[in-house]
C-alpha positions as CSV (number, residue, x, y, z in Angstrom):
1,X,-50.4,4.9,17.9
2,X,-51.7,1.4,19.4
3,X,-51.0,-2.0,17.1
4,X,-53.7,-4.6,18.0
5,X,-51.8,-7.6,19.2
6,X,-53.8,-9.9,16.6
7,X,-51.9,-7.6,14.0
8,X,-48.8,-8.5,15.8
9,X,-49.4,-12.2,16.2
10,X,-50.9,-12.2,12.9
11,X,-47.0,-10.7,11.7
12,X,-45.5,-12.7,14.3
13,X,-46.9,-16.3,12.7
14,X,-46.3,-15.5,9.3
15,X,-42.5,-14.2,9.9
16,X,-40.6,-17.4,10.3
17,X,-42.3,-18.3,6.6
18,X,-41.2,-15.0,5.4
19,X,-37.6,-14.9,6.4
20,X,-37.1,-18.6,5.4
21,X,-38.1,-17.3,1.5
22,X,-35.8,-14.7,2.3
23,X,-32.9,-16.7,3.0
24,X,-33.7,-19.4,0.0
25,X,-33.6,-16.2,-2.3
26,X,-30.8,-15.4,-1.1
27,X,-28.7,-18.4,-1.2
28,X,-30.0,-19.1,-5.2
29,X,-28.5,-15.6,-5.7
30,X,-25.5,-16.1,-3.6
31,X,-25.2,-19.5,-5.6
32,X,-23.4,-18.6,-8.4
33,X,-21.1,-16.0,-7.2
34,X,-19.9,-18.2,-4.7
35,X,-19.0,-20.9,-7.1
36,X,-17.5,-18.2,-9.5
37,X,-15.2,-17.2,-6.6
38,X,-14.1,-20.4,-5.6
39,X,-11.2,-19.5,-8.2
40,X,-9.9,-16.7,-6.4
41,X,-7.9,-18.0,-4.2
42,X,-5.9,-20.0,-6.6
43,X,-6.0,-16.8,-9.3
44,X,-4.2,-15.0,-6.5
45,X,-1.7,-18.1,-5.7
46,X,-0.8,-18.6,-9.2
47,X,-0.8,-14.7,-10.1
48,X,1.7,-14.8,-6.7
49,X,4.2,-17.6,-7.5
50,X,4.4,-16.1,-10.9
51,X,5.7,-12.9,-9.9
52,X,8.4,-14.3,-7.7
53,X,9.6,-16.5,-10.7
54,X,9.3,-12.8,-13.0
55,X,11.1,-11.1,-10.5
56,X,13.8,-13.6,-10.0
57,X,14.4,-13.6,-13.9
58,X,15.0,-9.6,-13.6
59,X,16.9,-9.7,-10.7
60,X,19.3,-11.8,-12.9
61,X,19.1,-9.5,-15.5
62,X,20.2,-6.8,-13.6
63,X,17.3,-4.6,-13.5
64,X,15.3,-4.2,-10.3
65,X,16.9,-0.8,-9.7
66,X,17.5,0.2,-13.7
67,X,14.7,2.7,-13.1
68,X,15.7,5.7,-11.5
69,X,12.2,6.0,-9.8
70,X,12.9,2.7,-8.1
71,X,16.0,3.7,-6.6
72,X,14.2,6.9,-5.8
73,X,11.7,5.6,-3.9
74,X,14.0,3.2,-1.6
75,X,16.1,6.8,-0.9
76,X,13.1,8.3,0.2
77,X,12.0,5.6,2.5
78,X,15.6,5.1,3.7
79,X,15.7,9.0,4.8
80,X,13.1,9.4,7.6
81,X,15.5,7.3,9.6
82,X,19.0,7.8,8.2
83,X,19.3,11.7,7.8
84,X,21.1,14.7,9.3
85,X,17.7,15.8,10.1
86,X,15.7,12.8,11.0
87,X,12.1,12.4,11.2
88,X,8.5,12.8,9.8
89,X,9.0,15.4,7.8
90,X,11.3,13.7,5.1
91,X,8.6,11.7,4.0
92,X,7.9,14.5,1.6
93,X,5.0,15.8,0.0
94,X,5.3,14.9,-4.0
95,X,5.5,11.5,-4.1
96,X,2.5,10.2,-1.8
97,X,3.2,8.7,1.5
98,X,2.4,5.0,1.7
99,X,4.8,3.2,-0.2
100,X,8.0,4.8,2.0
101,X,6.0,4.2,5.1
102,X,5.8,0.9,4.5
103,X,9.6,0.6,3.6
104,X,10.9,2.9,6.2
105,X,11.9,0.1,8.3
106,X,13.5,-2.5,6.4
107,X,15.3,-0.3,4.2
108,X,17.1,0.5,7.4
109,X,19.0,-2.9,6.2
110,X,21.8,-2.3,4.1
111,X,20.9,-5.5,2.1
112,X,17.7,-4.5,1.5
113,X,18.3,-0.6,0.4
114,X,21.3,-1.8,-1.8
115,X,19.5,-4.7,-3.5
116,X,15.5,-3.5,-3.1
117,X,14.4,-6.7,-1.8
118,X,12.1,-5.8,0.6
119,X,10.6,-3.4,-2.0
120,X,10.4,-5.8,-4.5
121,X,8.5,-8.3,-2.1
122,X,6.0,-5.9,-1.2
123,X,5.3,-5.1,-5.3
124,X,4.8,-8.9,-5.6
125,X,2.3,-9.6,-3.0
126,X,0.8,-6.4,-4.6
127,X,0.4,-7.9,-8.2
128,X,-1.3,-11.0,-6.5
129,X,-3.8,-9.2,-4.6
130,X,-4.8,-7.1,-7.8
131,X,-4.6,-9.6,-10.0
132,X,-7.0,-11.5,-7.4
133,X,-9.1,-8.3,-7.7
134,X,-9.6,-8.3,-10.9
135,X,-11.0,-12.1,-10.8
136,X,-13.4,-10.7,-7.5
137,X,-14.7,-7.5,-9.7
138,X,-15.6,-9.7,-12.8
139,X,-16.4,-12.2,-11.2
140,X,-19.1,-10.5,-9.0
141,X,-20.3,-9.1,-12.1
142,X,-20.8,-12.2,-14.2
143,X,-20.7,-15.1,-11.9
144,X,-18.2,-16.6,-14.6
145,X,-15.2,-18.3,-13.0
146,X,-14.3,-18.8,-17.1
147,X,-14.7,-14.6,-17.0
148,X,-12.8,-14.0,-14.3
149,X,-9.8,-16.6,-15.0
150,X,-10.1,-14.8,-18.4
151,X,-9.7,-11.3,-16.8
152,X,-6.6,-12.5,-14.3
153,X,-4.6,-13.6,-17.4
154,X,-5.4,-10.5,-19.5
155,X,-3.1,-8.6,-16.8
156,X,-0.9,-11.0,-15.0
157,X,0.3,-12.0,-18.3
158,X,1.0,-8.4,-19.9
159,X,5.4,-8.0,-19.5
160,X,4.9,-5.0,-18.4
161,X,2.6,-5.3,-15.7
162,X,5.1,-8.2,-14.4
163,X,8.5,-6.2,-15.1
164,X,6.9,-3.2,-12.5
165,X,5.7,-5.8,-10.3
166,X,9.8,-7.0,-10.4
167,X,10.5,-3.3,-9.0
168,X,10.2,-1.2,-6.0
169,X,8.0,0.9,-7.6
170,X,4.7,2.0,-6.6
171,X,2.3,1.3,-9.7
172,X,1.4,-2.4,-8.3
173,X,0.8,-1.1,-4.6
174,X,-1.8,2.0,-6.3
175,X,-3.2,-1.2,-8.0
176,X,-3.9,-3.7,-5.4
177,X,-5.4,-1.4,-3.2
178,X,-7.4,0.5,-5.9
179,X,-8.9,-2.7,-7.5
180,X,-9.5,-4.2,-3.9
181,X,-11.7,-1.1,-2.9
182,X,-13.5,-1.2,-6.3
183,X,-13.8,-5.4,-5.8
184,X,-15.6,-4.5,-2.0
185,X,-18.1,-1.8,-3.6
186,X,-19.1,-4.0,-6.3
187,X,-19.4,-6.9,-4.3
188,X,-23.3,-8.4,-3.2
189,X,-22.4,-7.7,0.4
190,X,-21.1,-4.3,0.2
191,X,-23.7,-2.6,-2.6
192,X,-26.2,-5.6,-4.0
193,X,-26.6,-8.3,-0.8
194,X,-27.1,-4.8,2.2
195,X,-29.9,-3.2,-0.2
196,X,-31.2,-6.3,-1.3
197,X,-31.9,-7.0,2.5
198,X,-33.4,-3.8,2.9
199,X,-35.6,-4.5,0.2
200,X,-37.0,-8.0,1.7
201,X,-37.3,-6.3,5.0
202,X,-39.8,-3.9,3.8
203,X,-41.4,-6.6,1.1
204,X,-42.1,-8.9,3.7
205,X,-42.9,-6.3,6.3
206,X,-46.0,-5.0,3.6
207,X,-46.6,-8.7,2.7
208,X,-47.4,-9.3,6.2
209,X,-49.2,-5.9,7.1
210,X,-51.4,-6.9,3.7
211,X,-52.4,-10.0,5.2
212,X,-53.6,-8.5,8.4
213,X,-55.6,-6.2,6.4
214,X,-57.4,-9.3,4.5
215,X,-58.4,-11.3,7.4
216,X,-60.8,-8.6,8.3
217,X,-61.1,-7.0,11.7
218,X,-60.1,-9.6,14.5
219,X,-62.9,-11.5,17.1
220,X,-60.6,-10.3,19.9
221,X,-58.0,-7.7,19.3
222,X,-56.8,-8.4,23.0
223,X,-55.0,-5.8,24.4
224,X,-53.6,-2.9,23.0
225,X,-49.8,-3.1,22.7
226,X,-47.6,-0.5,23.1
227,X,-45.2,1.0,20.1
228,X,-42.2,0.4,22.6
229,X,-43.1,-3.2,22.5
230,X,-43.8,-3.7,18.7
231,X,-40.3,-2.4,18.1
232,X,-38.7,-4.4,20.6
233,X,-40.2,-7.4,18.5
234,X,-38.7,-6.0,15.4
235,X,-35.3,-5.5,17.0
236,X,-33.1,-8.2,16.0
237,X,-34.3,-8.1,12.2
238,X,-33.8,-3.9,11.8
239,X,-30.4,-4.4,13.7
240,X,-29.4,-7.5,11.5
241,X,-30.4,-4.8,9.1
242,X,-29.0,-2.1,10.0
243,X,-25.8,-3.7,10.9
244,X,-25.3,-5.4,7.7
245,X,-22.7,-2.7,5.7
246,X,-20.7,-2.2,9.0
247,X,-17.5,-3.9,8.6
248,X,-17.3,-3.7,5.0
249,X,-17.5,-0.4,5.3
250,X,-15.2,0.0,7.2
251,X,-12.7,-2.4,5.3
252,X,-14.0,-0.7,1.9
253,X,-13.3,3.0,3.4
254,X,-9.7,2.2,4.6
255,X,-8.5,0.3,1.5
256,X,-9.9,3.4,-0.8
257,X,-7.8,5.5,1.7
258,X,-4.4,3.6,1.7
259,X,-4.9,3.9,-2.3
260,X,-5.5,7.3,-2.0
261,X,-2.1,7.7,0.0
262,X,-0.2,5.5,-2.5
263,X,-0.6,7.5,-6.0
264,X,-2.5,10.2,-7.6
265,X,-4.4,8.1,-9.6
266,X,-6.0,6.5,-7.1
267,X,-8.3,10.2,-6.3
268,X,-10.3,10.1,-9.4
269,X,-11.1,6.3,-9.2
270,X,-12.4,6.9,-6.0
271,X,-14.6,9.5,-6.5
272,X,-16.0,7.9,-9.4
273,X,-16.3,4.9,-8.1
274,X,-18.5,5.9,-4.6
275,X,-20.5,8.4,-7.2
276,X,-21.1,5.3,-9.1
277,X,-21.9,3.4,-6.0
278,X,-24.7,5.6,-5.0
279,X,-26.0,5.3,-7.9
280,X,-26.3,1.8,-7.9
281,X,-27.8,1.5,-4.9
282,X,-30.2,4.3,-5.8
283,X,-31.2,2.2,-9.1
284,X,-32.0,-1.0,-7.1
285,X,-34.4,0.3,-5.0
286,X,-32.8,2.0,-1.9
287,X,-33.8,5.7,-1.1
288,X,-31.4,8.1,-2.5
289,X,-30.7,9.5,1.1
290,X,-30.6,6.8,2.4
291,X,-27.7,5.3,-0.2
292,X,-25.9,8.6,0.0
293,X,-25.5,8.0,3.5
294,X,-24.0,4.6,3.6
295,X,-21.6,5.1,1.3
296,X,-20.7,8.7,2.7
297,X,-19.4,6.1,5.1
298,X,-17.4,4.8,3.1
299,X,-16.1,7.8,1.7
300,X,-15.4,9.5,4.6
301,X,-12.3,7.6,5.1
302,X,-10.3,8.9,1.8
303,X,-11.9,11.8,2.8
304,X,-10.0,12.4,5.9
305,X,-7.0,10.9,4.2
306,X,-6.9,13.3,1.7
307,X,-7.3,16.4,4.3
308,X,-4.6,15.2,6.5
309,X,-2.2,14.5,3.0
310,X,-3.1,18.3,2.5
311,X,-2.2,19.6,6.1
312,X,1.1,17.5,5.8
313,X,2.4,19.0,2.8
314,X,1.3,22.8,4.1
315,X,3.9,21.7,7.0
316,X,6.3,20.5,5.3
317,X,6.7,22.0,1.8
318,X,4.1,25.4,2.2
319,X,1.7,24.3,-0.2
320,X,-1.4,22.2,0.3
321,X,-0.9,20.4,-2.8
322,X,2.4,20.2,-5.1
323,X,1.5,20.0,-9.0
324,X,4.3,21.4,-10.5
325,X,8.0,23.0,-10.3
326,X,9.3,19.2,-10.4
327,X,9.3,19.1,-14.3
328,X,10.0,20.8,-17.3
329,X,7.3,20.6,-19.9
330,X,8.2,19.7,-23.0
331,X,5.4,17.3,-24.3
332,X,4.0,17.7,-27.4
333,X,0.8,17.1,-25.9
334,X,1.6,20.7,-23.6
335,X,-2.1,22.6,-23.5
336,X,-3.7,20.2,-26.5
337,X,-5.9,17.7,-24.3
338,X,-6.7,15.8,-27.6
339,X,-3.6,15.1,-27.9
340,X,-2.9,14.0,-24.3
341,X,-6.1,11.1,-24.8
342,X,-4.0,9.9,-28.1
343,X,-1.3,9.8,-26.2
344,X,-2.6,7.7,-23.7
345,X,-4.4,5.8,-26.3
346,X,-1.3,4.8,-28.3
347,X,0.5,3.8,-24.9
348,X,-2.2,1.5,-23.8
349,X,-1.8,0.3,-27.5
350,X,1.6,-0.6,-27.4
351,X,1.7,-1.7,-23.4
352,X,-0.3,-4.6,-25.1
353,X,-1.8,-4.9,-28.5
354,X,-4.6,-3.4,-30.9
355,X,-6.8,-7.0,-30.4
356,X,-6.6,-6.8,-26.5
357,X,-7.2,-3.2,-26.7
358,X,-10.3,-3.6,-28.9
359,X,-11.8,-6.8,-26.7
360,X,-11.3,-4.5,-23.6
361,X,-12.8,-1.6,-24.8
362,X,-15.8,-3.6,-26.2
363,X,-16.7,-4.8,-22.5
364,X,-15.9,-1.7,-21.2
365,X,-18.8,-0.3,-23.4
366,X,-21.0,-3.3,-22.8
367,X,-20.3,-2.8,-18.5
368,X,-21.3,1.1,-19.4
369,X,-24.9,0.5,-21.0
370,X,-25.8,-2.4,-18.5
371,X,-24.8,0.2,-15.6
372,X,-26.8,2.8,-17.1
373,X,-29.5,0.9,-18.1
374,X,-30.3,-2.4,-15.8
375,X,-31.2,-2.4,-12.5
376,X,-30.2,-6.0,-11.1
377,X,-26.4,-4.8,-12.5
378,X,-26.4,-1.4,-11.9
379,X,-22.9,-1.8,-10.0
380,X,-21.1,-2.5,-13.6
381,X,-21.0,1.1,-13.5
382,X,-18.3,1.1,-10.2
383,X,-16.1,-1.3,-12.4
384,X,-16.0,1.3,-14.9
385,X,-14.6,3.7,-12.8
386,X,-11.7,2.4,-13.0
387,X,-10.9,4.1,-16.1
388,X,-10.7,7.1,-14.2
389,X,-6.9,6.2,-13.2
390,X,-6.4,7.9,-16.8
391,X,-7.2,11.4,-15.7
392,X,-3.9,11.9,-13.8
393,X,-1.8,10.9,-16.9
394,X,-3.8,13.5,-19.5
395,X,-3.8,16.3,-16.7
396,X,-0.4,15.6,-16.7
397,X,0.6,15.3,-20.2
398,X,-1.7,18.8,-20.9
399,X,0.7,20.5,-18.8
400,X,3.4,19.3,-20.3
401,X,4.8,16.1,-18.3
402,X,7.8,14.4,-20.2
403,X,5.9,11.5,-22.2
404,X,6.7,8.3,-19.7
405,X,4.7,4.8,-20.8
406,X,4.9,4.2,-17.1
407,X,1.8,6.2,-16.5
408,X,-0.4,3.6,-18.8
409,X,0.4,0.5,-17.1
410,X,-2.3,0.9,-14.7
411,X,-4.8,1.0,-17.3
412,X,-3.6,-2.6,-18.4
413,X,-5.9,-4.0,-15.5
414,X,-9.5,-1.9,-17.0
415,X,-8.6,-3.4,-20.4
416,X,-8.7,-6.8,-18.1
417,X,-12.1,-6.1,-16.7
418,X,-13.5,-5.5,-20.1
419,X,-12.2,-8.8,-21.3
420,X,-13.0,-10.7,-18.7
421,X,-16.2,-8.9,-19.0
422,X,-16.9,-9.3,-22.7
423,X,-16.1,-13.5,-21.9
424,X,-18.7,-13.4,-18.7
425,X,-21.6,-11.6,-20.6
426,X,-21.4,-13.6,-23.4
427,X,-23.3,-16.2,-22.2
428,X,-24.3,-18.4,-24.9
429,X,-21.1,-17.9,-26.1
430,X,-19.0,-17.7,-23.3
431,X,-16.2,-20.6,-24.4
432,X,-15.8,-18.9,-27.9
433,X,-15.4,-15.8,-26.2
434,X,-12.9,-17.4,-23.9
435,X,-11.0,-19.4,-26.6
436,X,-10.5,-16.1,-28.5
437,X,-9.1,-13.6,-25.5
438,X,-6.8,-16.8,-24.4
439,X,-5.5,-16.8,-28.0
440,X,-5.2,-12.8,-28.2
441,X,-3.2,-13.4,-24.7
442,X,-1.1,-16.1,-26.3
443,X,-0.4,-13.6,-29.7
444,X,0.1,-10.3,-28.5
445,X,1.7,-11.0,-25.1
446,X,5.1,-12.7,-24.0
447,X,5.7,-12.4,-20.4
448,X,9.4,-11.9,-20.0
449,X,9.6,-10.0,-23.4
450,X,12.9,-7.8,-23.3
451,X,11.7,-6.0,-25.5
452,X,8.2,-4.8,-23.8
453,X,8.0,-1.3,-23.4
454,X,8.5,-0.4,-19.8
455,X,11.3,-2.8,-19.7
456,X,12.8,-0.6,-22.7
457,X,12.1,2.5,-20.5
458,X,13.2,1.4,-17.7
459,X,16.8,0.9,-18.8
460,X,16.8,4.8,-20.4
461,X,19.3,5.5,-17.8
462,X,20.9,2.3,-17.3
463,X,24.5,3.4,-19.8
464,X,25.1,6.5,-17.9
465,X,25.6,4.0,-14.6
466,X,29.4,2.9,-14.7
467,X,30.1,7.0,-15.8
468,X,28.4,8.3,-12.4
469,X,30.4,5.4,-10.6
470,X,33.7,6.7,-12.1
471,X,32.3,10.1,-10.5
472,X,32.0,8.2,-7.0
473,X,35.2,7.0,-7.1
474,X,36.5,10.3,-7.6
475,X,35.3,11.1,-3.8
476,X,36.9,7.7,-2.6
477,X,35.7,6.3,0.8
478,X,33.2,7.8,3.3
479,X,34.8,9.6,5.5
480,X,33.5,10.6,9.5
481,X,31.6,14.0,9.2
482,X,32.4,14.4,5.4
483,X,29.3,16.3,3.8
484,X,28.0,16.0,0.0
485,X,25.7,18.7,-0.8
486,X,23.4,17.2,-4.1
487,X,20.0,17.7,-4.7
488,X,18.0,14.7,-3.9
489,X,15.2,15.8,-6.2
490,X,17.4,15.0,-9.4
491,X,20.4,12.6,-8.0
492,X,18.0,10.6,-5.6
493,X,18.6,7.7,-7.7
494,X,22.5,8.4,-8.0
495,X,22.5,8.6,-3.9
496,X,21.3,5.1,-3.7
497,X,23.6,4.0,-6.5
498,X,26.8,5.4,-4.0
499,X,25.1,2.6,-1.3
500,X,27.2,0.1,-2.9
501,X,30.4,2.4,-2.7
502,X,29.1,2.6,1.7
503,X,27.4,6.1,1.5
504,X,24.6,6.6,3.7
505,X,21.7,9.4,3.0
506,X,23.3,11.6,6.2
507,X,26.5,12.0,4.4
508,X,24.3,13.8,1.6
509,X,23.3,17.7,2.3
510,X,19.9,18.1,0.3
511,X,16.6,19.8,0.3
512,X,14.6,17.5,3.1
513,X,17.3,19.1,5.7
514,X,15.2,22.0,5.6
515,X,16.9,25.5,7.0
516,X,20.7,23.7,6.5
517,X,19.5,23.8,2.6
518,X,18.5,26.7,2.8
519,X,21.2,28.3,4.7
520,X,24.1,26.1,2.8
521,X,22.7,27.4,-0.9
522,X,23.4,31.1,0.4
523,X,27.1,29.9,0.8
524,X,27.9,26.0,0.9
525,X,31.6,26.2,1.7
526,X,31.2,26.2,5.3
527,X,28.7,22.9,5.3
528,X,30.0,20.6,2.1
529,X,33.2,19.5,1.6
530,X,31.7,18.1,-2.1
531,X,29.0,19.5,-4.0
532,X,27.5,17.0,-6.8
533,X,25.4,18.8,-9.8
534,X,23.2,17.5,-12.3
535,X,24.0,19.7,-15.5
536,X,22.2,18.2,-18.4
537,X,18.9,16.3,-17.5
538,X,15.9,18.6,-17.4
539,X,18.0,21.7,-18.0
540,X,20.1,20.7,-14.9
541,X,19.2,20.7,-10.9
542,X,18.9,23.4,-9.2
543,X,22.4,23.8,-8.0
544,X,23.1,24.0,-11.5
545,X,20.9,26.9,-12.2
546,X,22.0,28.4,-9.1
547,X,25.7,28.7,-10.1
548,X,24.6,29.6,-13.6
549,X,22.9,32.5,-11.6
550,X,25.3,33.5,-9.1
551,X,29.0,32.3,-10.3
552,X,30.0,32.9,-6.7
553,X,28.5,30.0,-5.3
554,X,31.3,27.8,-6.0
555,X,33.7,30.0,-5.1
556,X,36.1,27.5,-3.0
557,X,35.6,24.7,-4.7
558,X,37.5,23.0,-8.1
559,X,35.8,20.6,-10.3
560,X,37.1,17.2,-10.1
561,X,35.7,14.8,-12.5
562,X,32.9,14.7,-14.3
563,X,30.5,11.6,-16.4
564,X,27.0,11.3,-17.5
565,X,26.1,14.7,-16.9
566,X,26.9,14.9,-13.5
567,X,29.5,17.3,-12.3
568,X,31.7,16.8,-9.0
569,X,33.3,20.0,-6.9
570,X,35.5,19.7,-4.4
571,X,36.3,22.6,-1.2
572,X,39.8,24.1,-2.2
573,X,40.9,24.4,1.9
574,X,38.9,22.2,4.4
575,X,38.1,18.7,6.0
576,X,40.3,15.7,4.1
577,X,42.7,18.4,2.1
């Protein structure tokens, strides 16, 4: 094919005109998100300096490490270093990598293992960045810094949400990094500003061929120019085009990995949310091939993430995926999935209240049918998604999980995007809105309330504390090559507890250590000069059911003391007799 060069000078003049409408579309568009975002930054601040100020106030209180699952998770960060067996494989393969990974080091500190500190500061910079996500996501969806100030108090304010954020747990690291990848998909750069580019590129590309067409045939065509040539005059627009989702890809695809490394729920929100990102890009305008392949970019990272997860725990545990054997069903809620959504339902309920619940819900809806339905905000549909972090809960809860209100904290930051939502699209009565989510803020949430329910939760296990410390002192100082076989899967949070007493994880025997496990449960006496059991909780450990089994398997050893469930042996003839 030959282009007349009067076609191409005819393109050629008008394109400067074109791509200057271009940009001055784009900057009226741009306009009002950028001046709704100019309250992110101080969002984030404030959402930051008031966790350190909530965490400071539990600290006092004595509860950073009341939840077993917090001193859990410092154990199992503190183990890849400090072990008998040493190494990548004590990461595990239940609880998702991330969190220990990024721990593994400074737990390494006594003061920060003992006390959680480093934990704790990682869970706080966590709640900023989510609760600066939030503000992005509705934000980007309303261009209402009102909306998304509205949306940022919604969940930095819930007690809950600030006690976990107070913890070592896990929940704020799933949401920072979940809420940041859904903030980057919904984002004009990463889904609306890459196919709105596209668009005008082809718009003005027509526009200009349309022109051509008009004039009539040229008085001199000139020379024929080559193909070769008329592309290397289009060059720098298709690569500025082509170019455009590159780096946010990228950024978009690792963040949705980390999540997926950090908690389950993460895996659903994902999926959902590229699904949903496809289709937005589909529904303003960009060739369903074509959209499926950018953001098959992006998903390529959790992809991969996910497969190597799966090779890891076929390594190290046998299976490609642990969902069970760690639990003992006994919720009502066991193979009635009904009953699992109520349950969720009346958790989000009481993490909050009925009128923050009902505003939520209400923009949730209204985010739904503008997704579905409007082309210009098809992306609402990707801040939906993250309603999907409710599937691992109900899974869970059908199977028969214990009932833990832990699981429905998460869900605290989709009933912020529908309230910040509901404030944002309310346009003609967007302070009303406001005034009223403020004021259902101000009556249905206290920040530090001791009595919210995860701070209740969380101190289930706190009176059975000073009984398992009487057990410890039964065993008196650590001693040079003194073993203590316990299961870490039920006294994890028991081991860390004996930190303060100067027990490190390699003076424990437990299941990480592999073959000595395995070896030492066919006949401990040689290995353990103590054996500690969990009797009661759950139906009791697995040492527990093993001497139930085989009454043999203490044979050499005497109980000592016993407290809070906990049982302590002692070898008859041995080490320290």
């Amino acid at each position: 094919m030959i282009i007349p060069a009067a076609a191409l000078r005819d393109r050629s003049e008008h394109w400067p005109f074109d791509r200057l409408r271009a940009i001055l579309s784009a900057v009226e568009g741009w306009r009002g998100q950028l001046s709704a975002r100019r309250v992110l930054v101080p969002v984030t601040l404030a959402a930051a300096g008031g966790g350190v100020l909530a965490a400071v106030h539990y600290h006092r209180l004595g509860l950073t490490l009341s939840h077993y699952d917090a001193r859990g998770h410092l154990v199992v960060a503190r183990r890849i270093f400090d072990n008998i067996t040493p190494g990548w494989q004590q990461i595990g393969a239940v609880w998702l990598p991330l969190p220990h990974l990024l721990n593994a080091l400074p737990v390494q500190i006594d003061l920060f293992y003992r006390t959680g500190a480093s934990a704790v500061a990682l869970s706080i910079l966590s709640f900023a960045v989510a609760t600066g996500a939030i503000a992005w996501i509705v934000s980007a969806l309303t261009e209402s810094r009102l909306a998304a100030v509205a949306a940022a108090a919604v969940f930095a304010a819930n007690p809950n949400v600030l006690y976990l954020q107070s913890t070592p747990m896990t929940e704020p690291l799933l949401l920072a990094l979940t809420l940041l990848g859904v903030a980057l998909l919904v984002d004009q750069a990463a889904l609306k500003g890459c196919a709105t580019s596209t668009n005008v590129y082809e718009a003005n590309r027509t526009s200009s061929d349309s022109r051509a067409r008009s004039a009539g045939p040229p008085a001199s065509a000139g020379p024929p120019i080559d193909p070769a040539t008329a592309r290397h005059a289009e060059a720098p627009e298709e690569r500025r085009r082509q170019a455009c989702p590159s780096d946010r890809t990228r950024v978009a695809g690792w963040v949705l990995a980390l999540a997926c490394l950090t908690r389950y729920e993460a895996w659903p929100v994902t999926v959902a949310a590229l699904v949903f990102a496809v289709w937005a890009c589909w529904r303003r305008g960009e060739a369903p091939e074509s959209a499926v392949r950018r953001i098959g970019r992006i998903a390529l990272y959790p992809a991969l993430a996910l497969i190597a997860f799966a090779i890891f725990s076929r390594i190290v545990v046998g299976r490609w995926f642990v969902s069970g054997d760690f639990f003992v069903p006994e919720n009502k809620a066991l193979g009635d999935p009904w009953l699992a959504v109520k349950e969720i339902a009346w958790g989000v309920r009481m993490l909050s209240g009925p009128l923050l619940v009902a505003i939520g819900l209400a923009g949730l809806v209204a985010l739904t049918v503008i997704g579905a339905f409007s082309r210009a905000r098809a992306s609402a549909l990707v801040a939906v998604s993250v309603v999907a972090m409710a599937a691992i809960p109900w899974a869970a809860f059908v199977k028969g999980h214990p009932y833990r209100i832990r699981y429905m904290v998460p869900l605290v930051a989709v009933e912020a995007i529908g309230a910040g939502a509901m404030v944002g699209l309310s346009r003609r009565a967007r302070v009303a809105v406001a005034i009223a989510v403020f004021a259902a803020v101000a009556y249905e949430l206290r920040p530090l309330d001791p009595a919210a329910p995860m701070v209740v939760e969380a101190q289930w296990d706190r009176p059975n504390v000073p009984l398992r410390a009487q057990v410890t002192a039964c065993i008196g100082p650590p001693q040079r090559g003194m073993k203590i076989m316990a299961s870490m899967g039920s006294l994890g949070h028991h081991m860390q507890e004996m930190s303060r007493a100067g027990f490190a994880i390699r003076d424990f025997l437990h299941e990480g250590n592999g073959d000595l496990w395995l070896t030492a449960i066919e006949g401990p006496y040689p290995f353990a000069q103590w054996i500690l059991i969990e009797e009661k909780a759950q139906g009791g450990d697995v040492l527990a059911k093993i001497a139930r089994e085989r009454p043999h398997f203490l044979a050499g050893y005497r109980r000592v003391c016993e407290g809070a469930g906990l049982a302590l042996y002692k070898r008859r003839v041995g080490i320290g007799e």
